[in-house]
C-alpha angles and dihedrals in degrees: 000000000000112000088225094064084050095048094050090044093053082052094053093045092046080052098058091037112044094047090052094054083046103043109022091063137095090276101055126026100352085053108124082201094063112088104246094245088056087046090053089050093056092046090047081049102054087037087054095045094048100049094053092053081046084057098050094048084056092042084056094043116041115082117265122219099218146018090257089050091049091050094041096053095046087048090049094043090054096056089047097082089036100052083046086055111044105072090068089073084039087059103054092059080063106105103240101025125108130179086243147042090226126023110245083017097121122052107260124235107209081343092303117118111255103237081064091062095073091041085068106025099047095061088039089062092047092052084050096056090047096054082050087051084048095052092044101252 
């Protein structure tokens, strides 16, 4: 089993993982606050994110039929998280967002708030797992 297919398959689970604990919750989609159309958005959004991590573990883990397949769907595969991750930094160019409901609200990793972490780490794993593809492990 090659360690790069492991590595982008931990960043597509995490994926999965980490945004329903964070968005499937009390404070988020389950939030009787929250108006119902913003708490369908936030459901949409964690079904979109999901399926396309669910694409790229299929993507890892079907057989591929030749050596370009192979590359392009652990290429693919890689982007997948990132491309799951990156909006967060896009959003909070938007005028009235915040990456919490109250400043200082969630613990701080180096100062930064810890829903960010992912948001970094996550694509930088991936990255990871495709270099790994690249090198043939």
């Amino acid at each position: 089993m090659r360690t790069s297919r492991l590595v982008l398959t931990g960043a597509a689970v995490g994926t999965i993982v980490g945004t329903a604990r964070a968005d499937l919750n009390a404070t988020h989609v389950f939030n009787p606050d929250w108006p119902p159309h913003a708490r369908f958005h936030g459901a949409a959004g964690w079904g979109t994110v999901a399926g396309a991590q669910l694409l790229a573990l299929w993507l890892l883990w079907r057989p591929a039929s030749s050596a370009a397949e192979q590359e392009l769907a652990a290429k693919t595969a890689a982007l997948l998280p990132a491309v799951a991750w990156a909006p967060f930094f896009g959003a909070l160019a938007t005028p009235g967002t915040a990456v919490e409901d109250e400043p200082g609200h969630l613990p701080r990793v180096a100062g930064v708030p810890l829903n960010l972490v992912p948001a970094t780490l996550v694509p930088a794993v991936a990255a990871l797992g495709y270099l790994l593809h690249r090198r043939g492990l």
